[in-house]
KOLTIVEX-709285 format. One line per 8 residues: number of its first residue (from 1); their letters; for each residue x, y, z of N, C-alpha, C. Coordinates in steps of 0.05 Angstrom, whole numbers, plus 5000, padded with zeros to 4 digits. Example, Ala and Ser with C-alpha at 12.3 -4.5 7.8 and 13.67 -1.06 7.14 Angstrom:
<recs>
1	as	5264:4886:5156:5246:4910:5156:5264:4934:5156  5257:4955:5142:5273:4979:5143:5258:5001:5157
</recs>
This chain:
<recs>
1	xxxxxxxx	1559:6913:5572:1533:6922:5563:1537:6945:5543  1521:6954:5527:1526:6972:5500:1496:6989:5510  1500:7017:5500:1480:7032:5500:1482:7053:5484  1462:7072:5478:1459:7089:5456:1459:7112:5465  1476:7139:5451:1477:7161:5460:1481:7184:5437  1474:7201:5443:1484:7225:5428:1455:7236:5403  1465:7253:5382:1456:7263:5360:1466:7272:5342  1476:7256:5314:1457:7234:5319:1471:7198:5325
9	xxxxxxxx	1450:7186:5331:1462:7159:5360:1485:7148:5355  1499:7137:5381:1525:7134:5375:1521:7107:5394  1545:7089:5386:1540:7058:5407:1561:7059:5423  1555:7054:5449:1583:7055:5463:1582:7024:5484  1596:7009:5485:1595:6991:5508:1609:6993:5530  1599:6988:5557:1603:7000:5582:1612:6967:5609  1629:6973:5625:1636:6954:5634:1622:6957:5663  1606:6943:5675:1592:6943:5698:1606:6945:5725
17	xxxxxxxx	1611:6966:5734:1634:6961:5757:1624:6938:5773  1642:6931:5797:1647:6913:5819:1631:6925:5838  1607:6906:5851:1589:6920:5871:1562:6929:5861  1571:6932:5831:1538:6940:5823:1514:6923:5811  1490:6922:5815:1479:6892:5799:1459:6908:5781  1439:6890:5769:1414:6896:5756:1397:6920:5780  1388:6938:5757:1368:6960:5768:1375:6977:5780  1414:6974:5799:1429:6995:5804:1435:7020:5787
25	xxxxxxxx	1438:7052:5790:1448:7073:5774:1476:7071:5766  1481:7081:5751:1522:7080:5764:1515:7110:5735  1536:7133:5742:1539:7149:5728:1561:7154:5703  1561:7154:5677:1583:7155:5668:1585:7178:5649  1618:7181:5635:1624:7207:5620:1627:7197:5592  1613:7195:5576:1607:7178:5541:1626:7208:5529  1633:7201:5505:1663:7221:5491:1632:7224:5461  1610:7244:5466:1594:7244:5447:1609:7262:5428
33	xxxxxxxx	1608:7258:5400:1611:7282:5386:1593:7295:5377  1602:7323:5377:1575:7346:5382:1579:7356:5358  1547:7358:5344:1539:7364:5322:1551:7389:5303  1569:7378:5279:1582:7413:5266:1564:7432:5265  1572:7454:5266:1565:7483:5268:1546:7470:5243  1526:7480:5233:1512:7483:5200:1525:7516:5184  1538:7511:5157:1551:7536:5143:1522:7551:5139  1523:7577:5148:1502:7602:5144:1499:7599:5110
41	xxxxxxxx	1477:7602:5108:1468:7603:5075:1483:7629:5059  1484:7618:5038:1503:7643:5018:1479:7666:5014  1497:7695:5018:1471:7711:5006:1477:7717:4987  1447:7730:4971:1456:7738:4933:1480:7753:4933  1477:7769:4912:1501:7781:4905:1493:7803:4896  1475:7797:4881:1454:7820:4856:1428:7815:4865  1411:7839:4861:1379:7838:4861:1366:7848:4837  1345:7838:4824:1329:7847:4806:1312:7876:4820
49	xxxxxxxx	1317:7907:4807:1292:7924:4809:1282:7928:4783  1256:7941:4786:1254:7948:4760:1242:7979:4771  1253:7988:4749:1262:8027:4741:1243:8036:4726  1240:8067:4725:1222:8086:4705:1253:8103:4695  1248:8098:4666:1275:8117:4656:1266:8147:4665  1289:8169:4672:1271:8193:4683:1267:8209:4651  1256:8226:4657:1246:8255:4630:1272:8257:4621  1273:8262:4593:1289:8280:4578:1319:8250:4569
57	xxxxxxxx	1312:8232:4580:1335:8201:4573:1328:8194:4548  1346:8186:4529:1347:8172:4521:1366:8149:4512  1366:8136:4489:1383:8106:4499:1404:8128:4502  1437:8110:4513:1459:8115:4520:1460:8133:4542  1443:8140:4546:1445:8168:4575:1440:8151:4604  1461:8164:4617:1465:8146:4636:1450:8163:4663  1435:8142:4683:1425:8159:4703:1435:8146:4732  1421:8154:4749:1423:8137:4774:1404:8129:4782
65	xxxxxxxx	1418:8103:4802:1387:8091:4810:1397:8077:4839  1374:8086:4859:1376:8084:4892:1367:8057:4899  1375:8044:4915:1372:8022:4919:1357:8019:4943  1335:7995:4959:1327:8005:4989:1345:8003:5002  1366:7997:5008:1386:7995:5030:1405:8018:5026  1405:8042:5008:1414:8060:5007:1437:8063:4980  1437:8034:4973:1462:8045:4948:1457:8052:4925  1474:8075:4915:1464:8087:4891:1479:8066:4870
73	xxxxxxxx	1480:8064:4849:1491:8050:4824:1480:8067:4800  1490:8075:4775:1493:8083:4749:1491:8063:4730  1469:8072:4714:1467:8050:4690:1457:8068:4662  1458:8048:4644:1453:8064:4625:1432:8060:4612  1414:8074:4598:1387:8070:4578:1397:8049:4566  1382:8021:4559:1385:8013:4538:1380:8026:4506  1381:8011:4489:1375:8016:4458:1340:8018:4467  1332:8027:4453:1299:8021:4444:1285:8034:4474
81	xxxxxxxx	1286:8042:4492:1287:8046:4513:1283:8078:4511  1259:8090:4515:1257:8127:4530:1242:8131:4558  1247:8161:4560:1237:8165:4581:1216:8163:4593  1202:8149:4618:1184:8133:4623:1182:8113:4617  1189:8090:4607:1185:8062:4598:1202:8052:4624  1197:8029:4639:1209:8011:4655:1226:7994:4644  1237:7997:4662:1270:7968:4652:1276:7961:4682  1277:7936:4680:1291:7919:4699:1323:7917:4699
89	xxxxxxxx	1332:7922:4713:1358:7916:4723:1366:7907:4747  1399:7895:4740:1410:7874:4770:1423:7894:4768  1430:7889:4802:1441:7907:4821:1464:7894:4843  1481:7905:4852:1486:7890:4874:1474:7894:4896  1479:7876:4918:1463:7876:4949:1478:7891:4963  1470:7891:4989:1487:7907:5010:1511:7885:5020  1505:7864:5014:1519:7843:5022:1542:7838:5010  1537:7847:4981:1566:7847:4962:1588:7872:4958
97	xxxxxxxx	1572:7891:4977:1583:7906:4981:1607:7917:4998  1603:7899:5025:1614:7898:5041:1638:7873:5045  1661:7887:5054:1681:7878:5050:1687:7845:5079  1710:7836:5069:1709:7810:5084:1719:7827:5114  1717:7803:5132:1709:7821:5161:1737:7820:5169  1751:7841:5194:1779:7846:5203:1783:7822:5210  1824:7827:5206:1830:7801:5219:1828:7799:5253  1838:7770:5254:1819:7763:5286:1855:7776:5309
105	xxxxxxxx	1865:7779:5324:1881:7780:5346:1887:7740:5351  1915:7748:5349:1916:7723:5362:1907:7713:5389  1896:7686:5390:1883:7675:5408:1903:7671:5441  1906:7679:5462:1924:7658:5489:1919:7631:5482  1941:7621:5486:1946:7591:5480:1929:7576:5497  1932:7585:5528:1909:7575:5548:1893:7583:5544  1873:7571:5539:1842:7584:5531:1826:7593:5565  1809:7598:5568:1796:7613:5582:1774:7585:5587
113	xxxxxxxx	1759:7592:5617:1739:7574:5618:1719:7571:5607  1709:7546:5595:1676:7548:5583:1662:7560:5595  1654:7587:5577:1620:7594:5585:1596:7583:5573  1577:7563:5582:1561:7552:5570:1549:7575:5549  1540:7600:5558:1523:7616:5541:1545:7623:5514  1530:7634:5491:1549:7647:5462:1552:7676:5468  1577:7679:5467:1591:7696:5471:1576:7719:5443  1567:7753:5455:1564:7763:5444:1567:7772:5412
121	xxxxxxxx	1552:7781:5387:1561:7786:5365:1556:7812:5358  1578:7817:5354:1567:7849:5335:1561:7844:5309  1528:7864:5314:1516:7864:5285:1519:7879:5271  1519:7871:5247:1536:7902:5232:1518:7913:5222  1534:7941:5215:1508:7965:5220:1491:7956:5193  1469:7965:5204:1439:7955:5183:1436:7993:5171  1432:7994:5148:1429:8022:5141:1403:8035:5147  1410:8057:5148:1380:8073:5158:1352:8065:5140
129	xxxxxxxx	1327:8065:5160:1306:8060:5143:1301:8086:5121  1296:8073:5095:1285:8096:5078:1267:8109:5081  1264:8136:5089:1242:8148:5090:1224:8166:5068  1196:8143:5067:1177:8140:5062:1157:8171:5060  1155:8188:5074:1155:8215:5086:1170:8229:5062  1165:8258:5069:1177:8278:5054:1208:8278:5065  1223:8286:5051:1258:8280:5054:1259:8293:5073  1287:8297:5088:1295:8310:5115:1323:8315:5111
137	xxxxxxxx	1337:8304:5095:1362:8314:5083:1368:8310:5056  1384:8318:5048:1398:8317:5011:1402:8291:4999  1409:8265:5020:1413:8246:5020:1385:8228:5008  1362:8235:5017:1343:8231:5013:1328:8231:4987  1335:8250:4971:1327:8266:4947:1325:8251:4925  1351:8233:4918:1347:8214:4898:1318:8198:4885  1314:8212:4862:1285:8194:4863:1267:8206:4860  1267:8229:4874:1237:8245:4881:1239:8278:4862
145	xxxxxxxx	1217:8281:4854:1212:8315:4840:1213:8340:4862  1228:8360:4846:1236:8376:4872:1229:8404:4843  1233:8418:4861:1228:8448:4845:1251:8467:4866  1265:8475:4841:1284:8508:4843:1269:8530:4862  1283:8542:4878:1272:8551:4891:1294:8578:4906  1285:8602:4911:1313:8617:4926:1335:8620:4918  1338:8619:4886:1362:8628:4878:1358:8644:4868  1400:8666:4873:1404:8687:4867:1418:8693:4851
153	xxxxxxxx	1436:8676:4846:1453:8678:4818:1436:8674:4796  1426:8653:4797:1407:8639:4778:1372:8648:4784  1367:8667:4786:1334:8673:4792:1329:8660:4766  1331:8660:4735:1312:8653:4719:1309:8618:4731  1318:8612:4740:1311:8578:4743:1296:8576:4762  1282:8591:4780:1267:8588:4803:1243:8580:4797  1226:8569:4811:1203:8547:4806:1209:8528:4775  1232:8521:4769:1239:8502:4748:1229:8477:4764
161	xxxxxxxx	1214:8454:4752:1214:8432:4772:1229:8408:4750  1236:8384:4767:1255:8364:4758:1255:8344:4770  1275:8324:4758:1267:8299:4782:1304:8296:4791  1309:8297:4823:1345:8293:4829:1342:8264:4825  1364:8264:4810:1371:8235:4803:1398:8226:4814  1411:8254:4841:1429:8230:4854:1438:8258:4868  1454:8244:4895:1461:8268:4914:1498:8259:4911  1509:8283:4917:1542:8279:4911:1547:8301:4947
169	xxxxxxxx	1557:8270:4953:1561:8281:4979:1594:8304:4992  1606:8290:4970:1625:8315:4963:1629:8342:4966  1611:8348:4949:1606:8375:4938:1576:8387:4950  1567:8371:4963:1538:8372:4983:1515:8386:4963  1519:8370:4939:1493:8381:4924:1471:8360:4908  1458:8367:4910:1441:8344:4882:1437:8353:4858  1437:8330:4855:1442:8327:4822:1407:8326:4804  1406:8356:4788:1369:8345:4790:1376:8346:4751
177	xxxxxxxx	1355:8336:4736:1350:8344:4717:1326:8357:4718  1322:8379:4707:1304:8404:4705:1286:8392:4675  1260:8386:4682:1245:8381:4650:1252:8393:4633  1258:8379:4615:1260:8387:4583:1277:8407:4586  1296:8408:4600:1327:8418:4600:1346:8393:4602  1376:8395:4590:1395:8383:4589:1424:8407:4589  1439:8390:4610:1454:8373:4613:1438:8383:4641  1438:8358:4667:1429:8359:4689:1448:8377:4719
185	xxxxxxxx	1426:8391:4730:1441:8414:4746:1451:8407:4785  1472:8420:4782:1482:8406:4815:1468:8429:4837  1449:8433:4850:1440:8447:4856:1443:8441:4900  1440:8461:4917:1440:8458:4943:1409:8446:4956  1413:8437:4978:1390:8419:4983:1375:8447:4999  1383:8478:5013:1374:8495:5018:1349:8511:4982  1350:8499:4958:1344:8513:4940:1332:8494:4928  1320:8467:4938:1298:8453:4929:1274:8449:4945
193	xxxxxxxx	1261:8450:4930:1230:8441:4949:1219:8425:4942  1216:8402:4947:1203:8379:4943:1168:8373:4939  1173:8365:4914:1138:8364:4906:1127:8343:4912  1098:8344:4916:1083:8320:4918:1085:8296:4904  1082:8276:4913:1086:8251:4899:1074:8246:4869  1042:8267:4871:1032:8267:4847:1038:8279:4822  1056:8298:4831:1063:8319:4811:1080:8301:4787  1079:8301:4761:1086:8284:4734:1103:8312:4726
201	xxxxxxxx	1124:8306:4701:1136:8320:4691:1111:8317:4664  1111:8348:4651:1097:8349:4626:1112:8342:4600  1111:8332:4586:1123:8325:4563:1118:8345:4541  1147:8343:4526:1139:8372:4509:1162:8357:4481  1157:8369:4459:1162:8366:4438:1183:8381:4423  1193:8395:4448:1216:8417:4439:1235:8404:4451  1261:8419:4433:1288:8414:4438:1300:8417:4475  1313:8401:4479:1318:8406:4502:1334:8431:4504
209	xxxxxxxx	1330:8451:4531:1337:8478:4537:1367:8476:4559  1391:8497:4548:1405:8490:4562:1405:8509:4582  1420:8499:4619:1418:8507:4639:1432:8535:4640  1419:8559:4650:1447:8579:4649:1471:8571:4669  1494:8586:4665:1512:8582:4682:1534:8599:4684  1536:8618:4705:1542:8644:4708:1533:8671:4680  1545:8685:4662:1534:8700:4648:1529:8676:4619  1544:8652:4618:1544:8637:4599:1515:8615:4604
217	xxxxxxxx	1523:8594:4581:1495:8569:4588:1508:8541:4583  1500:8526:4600:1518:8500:4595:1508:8485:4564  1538:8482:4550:1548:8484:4523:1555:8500:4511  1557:8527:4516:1564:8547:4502:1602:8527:4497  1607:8541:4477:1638:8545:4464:1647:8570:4471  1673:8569:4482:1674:8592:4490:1717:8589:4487  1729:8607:4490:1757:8603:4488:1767:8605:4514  1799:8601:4526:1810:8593:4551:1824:8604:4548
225	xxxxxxxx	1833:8628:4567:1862:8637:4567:1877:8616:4584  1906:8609:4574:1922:8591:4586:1944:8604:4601  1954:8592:4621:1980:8607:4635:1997:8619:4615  2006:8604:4597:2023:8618:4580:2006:8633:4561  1988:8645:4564:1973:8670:4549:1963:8661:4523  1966:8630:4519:1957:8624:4494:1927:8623:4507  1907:8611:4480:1870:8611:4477:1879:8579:4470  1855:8572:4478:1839:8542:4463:1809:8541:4473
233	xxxxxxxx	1802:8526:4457:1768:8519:4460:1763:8506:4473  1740:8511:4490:1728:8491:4511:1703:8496:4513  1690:8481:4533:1650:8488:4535:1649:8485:4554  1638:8505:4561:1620:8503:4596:1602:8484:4601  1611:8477:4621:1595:8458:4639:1579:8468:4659  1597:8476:4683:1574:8495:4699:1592:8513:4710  1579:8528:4733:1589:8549:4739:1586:8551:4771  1601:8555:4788:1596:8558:4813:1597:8581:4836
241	xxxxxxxx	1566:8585:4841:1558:8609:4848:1576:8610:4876  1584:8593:4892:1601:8601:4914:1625:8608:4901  1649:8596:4892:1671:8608:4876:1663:8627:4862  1651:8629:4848:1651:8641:4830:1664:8636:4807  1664:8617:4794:1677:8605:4779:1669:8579:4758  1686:8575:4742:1667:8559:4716:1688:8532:4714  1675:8509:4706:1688:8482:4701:1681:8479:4677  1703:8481:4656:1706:8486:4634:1713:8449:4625
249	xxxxxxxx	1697:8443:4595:1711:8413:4585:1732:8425:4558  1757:8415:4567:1780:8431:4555:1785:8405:4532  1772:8385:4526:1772:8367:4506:1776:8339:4510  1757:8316:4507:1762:8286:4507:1755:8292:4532  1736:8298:4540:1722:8293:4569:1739:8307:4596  1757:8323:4590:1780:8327:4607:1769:8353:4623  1764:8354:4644:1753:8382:4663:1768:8398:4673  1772:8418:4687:1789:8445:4684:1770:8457:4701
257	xxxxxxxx	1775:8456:4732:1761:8473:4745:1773:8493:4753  1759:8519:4766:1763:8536:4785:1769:8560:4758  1759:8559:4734:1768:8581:4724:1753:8605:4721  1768:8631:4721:1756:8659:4731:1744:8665:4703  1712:8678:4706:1711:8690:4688:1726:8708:4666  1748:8724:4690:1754:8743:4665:1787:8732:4639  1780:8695:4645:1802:8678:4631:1782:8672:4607  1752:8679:4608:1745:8664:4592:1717:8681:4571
265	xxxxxxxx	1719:8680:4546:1713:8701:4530:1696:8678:4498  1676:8686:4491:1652:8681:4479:1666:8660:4457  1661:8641:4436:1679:8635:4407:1656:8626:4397  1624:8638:4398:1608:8638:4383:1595:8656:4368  1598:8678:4394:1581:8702:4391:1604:8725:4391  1590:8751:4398:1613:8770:4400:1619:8777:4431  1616:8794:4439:1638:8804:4478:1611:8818:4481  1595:8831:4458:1580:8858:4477:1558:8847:4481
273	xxxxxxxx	1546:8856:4511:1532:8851:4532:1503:8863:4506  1483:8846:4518:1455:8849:4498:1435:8848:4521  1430:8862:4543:1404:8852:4564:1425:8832:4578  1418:8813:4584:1429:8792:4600:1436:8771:4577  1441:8776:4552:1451:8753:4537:1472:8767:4520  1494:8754:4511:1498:8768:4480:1495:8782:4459  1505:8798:4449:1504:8809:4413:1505:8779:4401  1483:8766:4385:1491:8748:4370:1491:8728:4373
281	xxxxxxxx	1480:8718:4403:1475:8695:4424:1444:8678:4407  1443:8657:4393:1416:8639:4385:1406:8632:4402  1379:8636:4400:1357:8630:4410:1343:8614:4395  1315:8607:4413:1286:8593:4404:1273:8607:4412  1259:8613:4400:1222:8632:4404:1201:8614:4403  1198:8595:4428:1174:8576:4418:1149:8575:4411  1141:8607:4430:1110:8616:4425:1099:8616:4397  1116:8627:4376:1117:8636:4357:1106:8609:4332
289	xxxxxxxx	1110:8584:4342:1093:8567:4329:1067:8566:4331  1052:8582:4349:1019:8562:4355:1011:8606:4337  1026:8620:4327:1025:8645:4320:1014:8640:4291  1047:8633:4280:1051:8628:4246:1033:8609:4237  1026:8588:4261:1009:8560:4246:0986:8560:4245  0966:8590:4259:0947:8602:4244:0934:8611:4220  0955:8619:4203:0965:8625:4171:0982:8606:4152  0995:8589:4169:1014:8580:4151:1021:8553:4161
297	xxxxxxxx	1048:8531:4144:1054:8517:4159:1078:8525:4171  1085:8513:4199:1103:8523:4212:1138:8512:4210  1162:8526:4199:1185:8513:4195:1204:8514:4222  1234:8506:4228:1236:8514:4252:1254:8545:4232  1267:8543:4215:1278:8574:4214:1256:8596:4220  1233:8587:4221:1216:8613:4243:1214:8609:4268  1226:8595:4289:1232:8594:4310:1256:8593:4321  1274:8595:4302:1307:8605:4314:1312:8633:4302
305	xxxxxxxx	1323:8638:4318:1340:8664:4309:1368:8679:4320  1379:8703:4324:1398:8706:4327:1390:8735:4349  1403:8744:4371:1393:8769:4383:1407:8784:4372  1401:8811:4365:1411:8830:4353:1416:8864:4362  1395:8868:4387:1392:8886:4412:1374:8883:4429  1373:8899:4450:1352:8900:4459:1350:8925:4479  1328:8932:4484:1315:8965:4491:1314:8962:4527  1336:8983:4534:1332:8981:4564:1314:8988:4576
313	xxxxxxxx	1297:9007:4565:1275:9018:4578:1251:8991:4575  1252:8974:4556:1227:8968:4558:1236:8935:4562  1259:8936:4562:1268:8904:4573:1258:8886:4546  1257:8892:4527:1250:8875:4499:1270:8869:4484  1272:8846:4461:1293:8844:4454:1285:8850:4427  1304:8851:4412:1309:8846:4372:1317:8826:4365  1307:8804:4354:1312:8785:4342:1321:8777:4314  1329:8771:4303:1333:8765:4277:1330:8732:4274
321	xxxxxxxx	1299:8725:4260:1297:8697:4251:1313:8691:4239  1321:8665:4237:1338:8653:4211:1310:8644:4181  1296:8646:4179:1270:8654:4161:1273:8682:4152  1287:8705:4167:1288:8735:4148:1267:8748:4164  1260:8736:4183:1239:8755:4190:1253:8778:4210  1235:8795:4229:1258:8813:4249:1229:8812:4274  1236:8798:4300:1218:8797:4319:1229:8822:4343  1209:8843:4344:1224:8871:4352:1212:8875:4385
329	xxxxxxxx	1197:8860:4394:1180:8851:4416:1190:8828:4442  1208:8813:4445:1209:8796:4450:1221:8799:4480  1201:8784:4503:1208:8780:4533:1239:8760:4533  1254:8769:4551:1277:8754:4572:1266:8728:4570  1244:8729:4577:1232:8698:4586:1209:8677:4561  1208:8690:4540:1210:8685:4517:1220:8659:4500  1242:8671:4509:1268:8660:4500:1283:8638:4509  1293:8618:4491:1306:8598:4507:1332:8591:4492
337	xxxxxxx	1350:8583:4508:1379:8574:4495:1375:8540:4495  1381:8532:4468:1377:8509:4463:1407:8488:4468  1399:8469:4481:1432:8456:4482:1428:8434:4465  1459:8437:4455:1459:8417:4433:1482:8396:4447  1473:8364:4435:1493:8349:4436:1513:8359:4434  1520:8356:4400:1542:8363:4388:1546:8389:4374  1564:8402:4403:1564:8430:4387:1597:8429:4377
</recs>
């Protein structure tokens, strides 16, 4: 007799033992083959987001960008592309991130008895939910407008606001750009305060302002004393208020940390102390446009100039326009150091 078994059906024919007739049971053991495992579906690799370039980008400037499952990735402005305009970009997943799984222990040759139930799986760790909420650590920050806050090296930067565009778990700081300042500052997550979601960066039509950094400002040119007592040129980058100390770009992108102020001496300006800036240190006087453009039209050699003193008693500075004029009035806060690409 033949009968049908399995999934999916299989024919098997069966020999009626001795003793048994029509409508009798008899029990038997059929050799079914059991259905292959089905291969788990492939996951992507890459995901489409789409981005707000942050303030002060333009093409070639490279930023960061947070992913929901937590990974950061760096990309760069396209061409044609400024700050605020959206761009889509691929990304990788969490999936492509993660590496192929340990090898297995060799198996006992005698296997163990069937347990009908599936043997437990470890799931692998799922990353923390993003929180939605105001941040709760540094980790968090990427993304969001924060404002300077409680510094003491740096008081002029306090209530500066910006957007951190990435946390460096390293060095336990974030990374913010400060509006309409450039090059972007590594700051402690104790010295930001996080702004409301509504708060917008203002857009402004001036040169971007560079960050101070110890008595200097990031870009200054400045010279290096070398072990062997020779000088060469380099530019500040930043400066670090725990060391005490400056990371100098010694040329072709090459960095030079931990160096002491008293290795490193002005190659713009002159040595003597002016208020908190230089003999000879350029500035921008921005006020000074909505002044002149009362009477006149406004050039920028009436808004640059050079410092030339300034009065301890009354905390004012002397300016010298590059226009010939002489500004004999001028606030600390006035004043701004302009960073240049290419200095």
């Amino acid at each position: 007799m033949s009968v049908m078994a399995g999934d999916p059906p299989q024919e098997f024919t069966l020999t009626v033992p001795d003793g048994l007739g029509a409508g009798d049971l008899m029990e038997v053991d059929l050799p079914v083959d059991e259905p292959a495992d089905e291969a788990p579906p492939e996951e992507a690799l890459t995901e489409k987001l789409v981005v707000a370039v942050p303030p002060g980008l333009a093409p070639g400037d490279p930023f960061s960008v947070e992913t929901a499952w937590g990974g950061v990735f760096e990309i760069t402005v396209p061409d044609g592309v400024f700050e605020g305009d959206s761009i889509e970009v691929e990304l990788p997943t969490q999936a492509s991130q993660e590496g192929p799984p340990p090898s297995q222990p060799a198996r006992d040759p005698s296997p163990p008895p069937r347990d009908p139930s599936p043997p437990p799986r470890d799931p692998s760790p799922e990353p923390p939910p993003r929180n939605l909420g105001p941040a709760t650590c540094a980790a968090e920050l990427p993304g969001r407008r924060v404002q300077l806050v409680k510094l003491v090296a740096k008081p002029v930067m306090n209530l500066k606001k910006g957007l951190c565009i990435s946390y460096d778990p390293e060095r336990d700081r974030c990374v913010v750009l400060i509006d309409n300042m450039a090059p972007a500052v590594a700051v402690k997550w104790d010295n930001l305060q996080e702004l409301p979601a509504h708060d917008v960066a203002q857009r402004s039509n001036e040169p971007p302002e560079a960050p101070p950094a110890g008595i200097y400002y990031a870009g200054d040119k400045v010279m290096v004393e070398r072990t062997n007592g020779s000088t060469s040129e380099a530019m500040i980058v930043e400066y670090d208020e725990v060391m005490e100390t400056y990371v100098v770009d010694v040329g072709a992108g090459v960095l030079k940390y931990g160096v002491e102020e008293s290795y490193v001496a002005p190659a713009e300006h002159s040595k003597i102390r002016c208020g908190d800036h230089f003999q000879g240190r350029k500035v921008r006087i921005p006020h000074l446009k909505h002044m002149i453009s009362l009477s006149r039209r406004v050039h920028e050699a009436d808004l640059n100039g050079t410092i030339r003193d300034h009065d301890d008693k009354t905390g004012r500075y002397v300016v010298h326009m590059n226009s010939g004029a002489i500004e004999r009035n001028i606030r600390f806060s006035e004043m701004k150091v302009v960073y240049h690409l290419t200095k």
